[in-house]
Backbone as a chain_set.jsonl record, in Angstrom:
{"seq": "XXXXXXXXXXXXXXXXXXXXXXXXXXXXXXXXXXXXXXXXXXXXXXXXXXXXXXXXXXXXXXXXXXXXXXXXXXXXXXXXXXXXXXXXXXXXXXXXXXXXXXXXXXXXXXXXXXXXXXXXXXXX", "coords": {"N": [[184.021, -0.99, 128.261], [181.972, -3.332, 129.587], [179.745, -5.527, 128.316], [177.13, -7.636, 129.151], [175.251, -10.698, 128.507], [173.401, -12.211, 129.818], [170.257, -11.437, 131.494], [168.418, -10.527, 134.24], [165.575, -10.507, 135.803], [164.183, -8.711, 138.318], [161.838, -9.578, 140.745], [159.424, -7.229, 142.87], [158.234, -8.712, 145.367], [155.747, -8.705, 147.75], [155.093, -9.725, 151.073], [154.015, -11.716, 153.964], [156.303, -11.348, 155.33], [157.591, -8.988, 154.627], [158.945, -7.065, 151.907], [160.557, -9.085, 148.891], [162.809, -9.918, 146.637], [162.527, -11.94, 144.157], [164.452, -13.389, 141.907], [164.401, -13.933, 138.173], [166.023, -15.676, 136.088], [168.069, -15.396, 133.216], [166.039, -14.236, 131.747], [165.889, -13.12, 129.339], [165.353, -14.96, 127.648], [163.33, -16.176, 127.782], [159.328, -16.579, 126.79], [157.003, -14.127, 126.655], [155.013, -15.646, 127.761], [155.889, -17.463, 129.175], [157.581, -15.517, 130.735], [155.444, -14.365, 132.167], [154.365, -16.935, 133.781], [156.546, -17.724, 135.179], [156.997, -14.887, 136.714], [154.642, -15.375, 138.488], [155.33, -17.86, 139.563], [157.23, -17.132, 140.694], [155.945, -15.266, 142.646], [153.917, -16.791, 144.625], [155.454, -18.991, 145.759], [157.502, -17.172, 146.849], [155.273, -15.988, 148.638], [154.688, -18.03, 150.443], [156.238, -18.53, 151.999], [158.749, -19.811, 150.683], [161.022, -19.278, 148.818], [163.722, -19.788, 147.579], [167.626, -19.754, 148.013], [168.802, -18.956, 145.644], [166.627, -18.15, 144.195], [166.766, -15.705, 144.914], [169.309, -14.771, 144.839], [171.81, -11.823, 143.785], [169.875, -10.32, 144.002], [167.754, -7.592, 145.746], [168.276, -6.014, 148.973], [166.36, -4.139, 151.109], [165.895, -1.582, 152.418], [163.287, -1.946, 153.795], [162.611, -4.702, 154.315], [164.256, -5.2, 155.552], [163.829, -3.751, 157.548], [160.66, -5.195, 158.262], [161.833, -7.389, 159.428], [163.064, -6.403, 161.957], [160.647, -6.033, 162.953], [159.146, -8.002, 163.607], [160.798, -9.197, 165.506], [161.491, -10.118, 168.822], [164.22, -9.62, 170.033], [167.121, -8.457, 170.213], [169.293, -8.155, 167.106], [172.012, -9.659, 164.87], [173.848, -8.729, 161.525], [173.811, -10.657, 160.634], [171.904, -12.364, 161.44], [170.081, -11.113, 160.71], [170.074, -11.017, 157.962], [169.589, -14.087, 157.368], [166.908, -14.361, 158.696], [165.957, -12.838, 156.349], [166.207, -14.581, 154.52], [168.305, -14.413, 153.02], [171.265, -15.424, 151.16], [173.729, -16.025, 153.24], [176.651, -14.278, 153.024], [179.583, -12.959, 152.923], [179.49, -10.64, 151.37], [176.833, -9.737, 151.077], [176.481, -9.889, 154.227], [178.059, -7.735, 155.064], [176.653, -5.484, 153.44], [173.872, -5.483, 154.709], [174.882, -4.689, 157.429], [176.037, -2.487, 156.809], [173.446, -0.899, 156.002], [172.212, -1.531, 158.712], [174.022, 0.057, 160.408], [173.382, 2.57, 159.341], [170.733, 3.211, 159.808], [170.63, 2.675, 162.165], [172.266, 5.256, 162.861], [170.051, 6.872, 161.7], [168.46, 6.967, 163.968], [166.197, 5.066, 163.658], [166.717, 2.416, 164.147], [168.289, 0.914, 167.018], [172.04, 0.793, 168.771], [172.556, -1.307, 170.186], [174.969, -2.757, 171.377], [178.32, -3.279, 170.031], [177.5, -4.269, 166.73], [174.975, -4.913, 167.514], [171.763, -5.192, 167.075], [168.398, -3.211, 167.705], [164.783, -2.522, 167.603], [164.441, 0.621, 169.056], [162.532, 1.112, 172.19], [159.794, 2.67, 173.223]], "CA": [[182.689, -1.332, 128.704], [181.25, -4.516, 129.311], [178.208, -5.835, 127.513], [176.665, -8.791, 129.724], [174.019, -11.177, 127.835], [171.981, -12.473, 130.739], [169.09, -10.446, 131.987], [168.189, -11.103, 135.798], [164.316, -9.768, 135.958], [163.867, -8.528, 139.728], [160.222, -9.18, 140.416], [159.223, -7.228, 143.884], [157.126, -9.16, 145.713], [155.044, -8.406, 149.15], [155.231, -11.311, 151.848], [154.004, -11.532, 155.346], [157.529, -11.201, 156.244], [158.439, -8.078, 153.926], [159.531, -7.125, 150.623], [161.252, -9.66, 148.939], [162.74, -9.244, 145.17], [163.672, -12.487, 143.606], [165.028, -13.016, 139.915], [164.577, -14.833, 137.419], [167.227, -15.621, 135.708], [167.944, -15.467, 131.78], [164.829, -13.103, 130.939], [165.812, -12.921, 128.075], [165.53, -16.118, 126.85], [161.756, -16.17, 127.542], [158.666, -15.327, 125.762], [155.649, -13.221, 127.232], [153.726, -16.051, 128.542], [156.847, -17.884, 129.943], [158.086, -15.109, 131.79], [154.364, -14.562, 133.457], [154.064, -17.826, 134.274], [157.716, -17.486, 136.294], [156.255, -14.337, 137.933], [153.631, -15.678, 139.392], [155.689, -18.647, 140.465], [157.861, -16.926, 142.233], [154.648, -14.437, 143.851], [153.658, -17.744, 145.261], [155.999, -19.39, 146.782], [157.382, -16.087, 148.075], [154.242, -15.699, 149.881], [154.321, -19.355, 151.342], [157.644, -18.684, 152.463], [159.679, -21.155, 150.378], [161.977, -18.924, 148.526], [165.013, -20.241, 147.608], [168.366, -18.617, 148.252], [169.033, -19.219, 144.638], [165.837, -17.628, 143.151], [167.102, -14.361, 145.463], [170.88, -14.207, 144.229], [171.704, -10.814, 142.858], [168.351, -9.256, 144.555], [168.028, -6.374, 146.348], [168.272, -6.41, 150.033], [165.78, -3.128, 150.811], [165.538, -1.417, 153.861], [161.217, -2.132, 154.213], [163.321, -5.929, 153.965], [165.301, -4.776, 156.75], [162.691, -3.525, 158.969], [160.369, -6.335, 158.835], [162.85, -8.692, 160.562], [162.742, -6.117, 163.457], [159.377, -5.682, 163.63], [158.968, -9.432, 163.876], [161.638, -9.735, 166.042], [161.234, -9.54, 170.296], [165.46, -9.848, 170.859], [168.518, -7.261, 169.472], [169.756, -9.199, 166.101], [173.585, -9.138, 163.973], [173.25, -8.538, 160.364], [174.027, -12.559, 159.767], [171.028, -13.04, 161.756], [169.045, -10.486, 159.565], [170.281, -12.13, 156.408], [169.132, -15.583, 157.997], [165.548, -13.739, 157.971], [165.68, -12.516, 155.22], [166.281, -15.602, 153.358], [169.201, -14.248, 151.872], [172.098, -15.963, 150.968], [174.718, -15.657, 154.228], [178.007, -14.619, 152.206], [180.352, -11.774, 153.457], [179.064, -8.951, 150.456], [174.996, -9.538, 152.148], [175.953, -9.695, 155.821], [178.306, -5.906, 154.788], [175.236, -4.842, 152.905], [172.669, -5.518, 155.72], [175.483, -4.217, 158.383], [176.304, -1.023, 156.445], [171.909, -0.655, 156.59], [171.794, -1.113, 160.124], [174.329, 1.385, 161.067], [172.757, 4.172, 158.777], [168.932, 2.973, 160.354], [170.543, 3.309, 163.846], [172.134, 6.987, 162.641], [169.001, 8.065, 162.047], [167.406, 6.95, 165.058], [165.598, 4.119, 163.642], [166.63, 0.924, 165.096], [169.85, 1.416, 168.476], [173.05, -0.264, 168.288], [172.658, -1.663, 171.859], [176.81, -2.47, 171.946], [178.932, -2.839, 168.536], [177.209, -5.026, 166.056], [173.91, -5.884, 168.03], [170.682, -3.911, 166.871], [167.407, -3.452, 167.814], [164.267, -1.158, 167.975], [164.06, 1.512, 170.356], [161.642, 0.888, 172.667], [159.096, 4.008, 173.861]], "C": [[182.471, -2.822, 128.452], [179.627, -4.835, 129.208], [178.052, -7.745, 128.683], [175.57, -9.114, 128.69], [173.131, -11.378, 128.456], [171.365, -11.206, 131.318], [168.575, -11.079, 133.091], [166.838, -10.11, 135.378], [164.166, -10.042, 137.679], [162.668, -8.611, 140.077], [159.866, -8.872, 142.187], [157.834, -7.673, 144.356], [156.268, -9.247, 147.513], [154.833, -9.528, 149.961], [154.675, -10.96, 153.167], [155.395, -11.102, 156.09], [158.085, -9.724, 155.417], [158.413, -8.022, 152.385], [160.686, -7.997, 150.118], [161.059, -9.915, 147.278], [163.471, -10.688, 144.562], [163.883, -12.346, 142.405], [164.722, -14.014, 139.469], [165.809, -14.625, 136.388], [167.194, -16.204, 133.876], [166.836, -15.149, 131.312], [164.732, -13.355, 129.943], [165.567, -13.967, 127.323], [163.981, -16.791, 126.952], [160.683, -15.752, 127.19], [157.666, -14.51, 126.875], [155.235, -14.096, 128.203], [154.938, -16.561, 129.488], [157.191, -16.774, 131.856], [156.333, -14.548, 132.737], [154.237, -15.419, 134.344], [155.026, -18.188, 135.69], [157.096, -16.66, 137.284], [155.429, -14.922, 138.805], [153.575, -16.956, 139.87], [155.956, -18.414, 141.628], [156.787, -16.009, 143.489], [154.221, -15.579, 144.937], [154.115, -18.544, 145.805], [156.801, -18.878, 147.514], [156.6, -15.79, 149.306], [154.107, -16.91, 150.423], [155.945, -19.395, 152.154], [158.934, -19.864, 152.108], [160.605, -21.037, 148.949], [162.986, -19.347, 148.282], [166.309, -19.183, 147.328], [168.564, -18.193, 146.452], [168.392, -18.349, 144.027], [166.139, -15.829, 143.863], [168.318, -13.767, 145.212], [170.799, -12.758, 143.384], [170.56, -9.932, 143.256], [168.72, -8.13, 145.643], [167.906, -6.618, 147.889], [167.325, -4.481, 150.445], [165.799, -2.625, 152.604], [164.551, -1.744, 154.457], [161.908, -3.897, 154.501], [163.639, -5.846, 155.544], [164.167, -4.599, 158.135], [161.077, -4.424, 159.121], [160.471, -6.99, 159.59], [162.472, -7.787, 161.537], [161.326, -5.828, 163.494], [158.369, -6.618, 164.423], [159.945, -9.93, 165.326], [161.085, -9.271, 167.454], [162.987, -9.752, 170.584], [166.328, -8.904, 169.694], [169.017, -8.098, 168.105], [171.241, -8.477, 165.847], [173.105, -9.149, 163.003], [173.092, -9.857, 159.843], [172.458, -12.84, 160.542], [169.347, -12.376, 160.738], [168.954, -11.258, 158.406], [169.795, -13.311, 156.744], [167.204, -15.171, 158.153], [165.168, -13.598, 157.304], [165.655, -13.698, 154.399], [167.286, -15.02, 152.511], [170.387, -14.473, 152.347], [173.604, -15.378, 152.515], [176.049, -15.869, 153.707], [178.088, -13.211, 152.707], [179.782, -10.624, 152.994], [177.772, -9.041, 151.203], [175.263, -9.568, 153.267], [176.507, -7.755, 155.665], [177.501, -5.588, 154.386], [174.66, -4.352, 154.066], [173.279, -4.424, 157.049], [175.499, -2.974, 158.261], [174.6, -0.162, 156.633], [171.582, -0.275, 157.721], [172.116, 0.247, 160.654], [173.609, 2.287, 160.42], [171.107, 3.99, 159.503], [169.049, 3.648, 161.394], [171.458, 4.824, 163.562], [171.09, 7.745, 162.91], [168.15, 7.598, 163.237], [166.32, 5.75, 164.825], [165.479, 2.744, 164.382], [168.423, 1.838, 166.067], [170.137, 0.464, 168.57], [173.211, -0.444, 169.958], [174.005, -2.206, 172.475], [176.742, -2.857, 170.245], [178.23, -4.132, 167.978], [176.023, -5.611, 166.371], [173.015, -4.758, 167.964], [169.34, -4.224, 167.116], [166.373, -2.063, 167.433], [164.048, -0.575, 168.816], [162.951, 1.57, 170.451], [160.598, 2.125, 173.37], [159.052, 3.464, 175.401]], "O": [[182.714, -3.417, 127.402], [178.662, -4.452, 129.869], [178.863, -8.669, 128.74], [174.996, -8.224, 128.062], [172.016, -10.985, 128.113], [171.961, -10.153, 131.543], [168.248, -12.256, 132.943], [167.016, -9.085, 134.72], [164.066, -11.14, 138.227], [162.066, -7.587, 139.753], [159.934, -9.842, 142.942], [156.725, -7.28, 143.996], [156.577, -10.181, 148.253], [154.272, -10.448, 149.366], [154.882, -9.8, 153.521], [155.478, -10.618, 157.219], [159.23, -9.424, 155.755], [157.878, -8.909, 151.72], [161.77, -7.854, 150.684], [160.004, -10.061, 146.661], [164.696, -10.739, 144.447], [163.581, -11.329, 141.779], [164.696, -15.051, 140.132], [166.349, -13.574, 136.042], [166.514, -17.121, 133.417], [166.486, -15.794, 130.324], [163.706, -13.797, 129.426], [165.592, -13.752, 126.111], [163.594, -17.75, 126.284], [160.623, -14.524, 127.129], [158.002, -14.53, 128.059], [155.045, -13.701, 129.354], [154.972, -16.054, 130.609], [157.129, -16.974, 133.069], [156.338, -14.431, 133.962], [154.035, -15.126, 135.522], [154.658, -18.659, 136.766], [156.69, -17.088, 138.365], [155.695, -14.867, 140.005], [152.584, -17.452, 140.405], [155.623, -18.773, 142.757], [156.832, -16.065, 144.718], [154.195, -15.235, 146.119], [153.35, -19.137, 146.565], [157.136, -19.397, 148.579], [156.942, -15.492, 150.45], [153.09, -16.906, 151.116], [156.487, -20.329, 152.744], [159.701, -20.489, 152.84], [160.91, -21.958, 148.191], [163.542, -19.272, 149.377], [166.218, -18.135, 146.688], [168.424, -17.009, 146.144], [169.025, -17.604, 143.279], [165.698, -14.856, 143.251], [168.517, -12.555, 145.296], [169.953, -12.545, 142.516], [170.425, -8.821, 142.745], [169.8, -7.935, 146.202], [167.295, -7.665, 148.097], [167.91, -3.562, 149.872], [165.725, -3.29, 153.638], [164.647, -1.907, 155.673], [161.117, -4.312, 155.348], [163.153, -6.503, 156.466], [163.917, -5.165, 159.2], [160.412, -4.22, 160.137], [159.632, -7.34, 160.419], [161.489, -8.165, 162.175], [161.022, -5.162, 164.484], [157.461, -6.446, 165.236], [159.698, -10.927, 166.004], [160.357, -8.28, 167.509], [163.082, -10.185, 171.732], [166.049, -8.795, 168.5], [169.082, -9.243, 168.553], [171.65, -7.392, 166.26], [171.925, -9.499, 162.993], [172.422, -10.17, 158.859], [171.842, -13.747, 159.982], [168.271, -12.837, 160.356], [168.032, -11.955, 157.982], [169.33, -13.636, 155.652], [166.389, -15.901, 157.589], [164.017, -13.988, 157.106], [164.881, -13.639, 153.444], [167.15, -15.115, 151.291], [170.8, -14.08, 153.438], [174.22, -14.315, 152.439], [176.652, -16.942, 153.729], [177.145, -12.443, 152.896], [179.519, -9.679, 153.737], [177.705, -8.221, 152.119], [174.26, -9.238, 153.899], [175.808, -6.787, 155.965], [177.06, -4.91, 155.314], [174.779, -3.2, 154.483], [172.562, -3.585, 157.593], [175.139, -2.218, 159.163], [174.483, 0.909, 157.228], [170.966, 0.744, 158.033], [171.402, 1.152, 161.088], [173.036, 3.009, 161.236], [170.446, 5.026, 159.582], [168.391, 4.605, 161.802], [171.085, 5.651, 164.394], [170.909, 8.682, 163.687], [167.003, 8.041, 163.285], [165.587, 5.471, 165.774], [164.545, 2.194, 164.965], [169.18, 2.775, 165.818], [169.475, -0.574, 168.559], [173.9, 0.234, 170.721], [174.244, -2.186, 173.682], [175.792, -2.82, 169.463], [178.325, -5.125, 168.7], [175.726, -6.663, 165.805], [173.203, -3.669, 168.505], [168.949, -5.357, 166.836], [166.787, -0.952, 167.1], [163.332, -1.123, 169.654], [162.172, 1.883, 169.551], [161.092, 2.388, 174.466], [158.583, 4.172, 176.293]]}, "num_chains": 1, "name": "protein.A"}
């Protein structure tokens, strides 16, 4: 077993654009008021949209995340273009994440894989 020291605190936070979970990083190494004062950094410039990929490393990529982007979206997206929405970091493990998402969304009928790798929502 490995014992890690740092503590990533995930703080989910509600955006015009979605759910969006960044971290702070080394928790542990702050007191009470500190780590409020972080929260309710990052609440705020989450909600102004000025996120950094940085303060999102290690965060969760969520499906409500996921379906934002299309709800916002009027054209079919790839998962690199999701991740490019999302504000999260465009590296091989987050575009497979987002990709492996889509397909299970468009399984169930949620968003349709309009040819291989290009997704949207089905339209009534």
């Amino acid at each position: 077993m490995r014992i890690h020291r740092d503590v990533n605190l995930g703080t989910a936070v509600a955006t015009p654009r979605g759910l969006i979970v960044p971290n702070i990083k080394k928790a542990q190494d702050l007191s009470a008021r500190e780590l409020a004062a972080a929260i309710t950094q990052l609440a705020m410039t989450a909600r102004e949209g000025k996120t950094s990929v940085s303060d999102q490393q290690g965060g969760t990529i969520t499906y409500q995340r996921v379906m934002a982007v299309f709800t916002e979206a009027d054209h079919p997206l790839r998962a690199r273009q999701v991740c490019e929405a999302m504000d999260v970091a465009v590296a091989p493990n987050n575009i497979d994440n987002v990709r492996l998402k889509l397909k299970r969304l468009a399984g169930r009928g949620i968003l349709a894989e309009t040819e291989p790798g290009l997704f949207t929502q089905p339209r009534p």
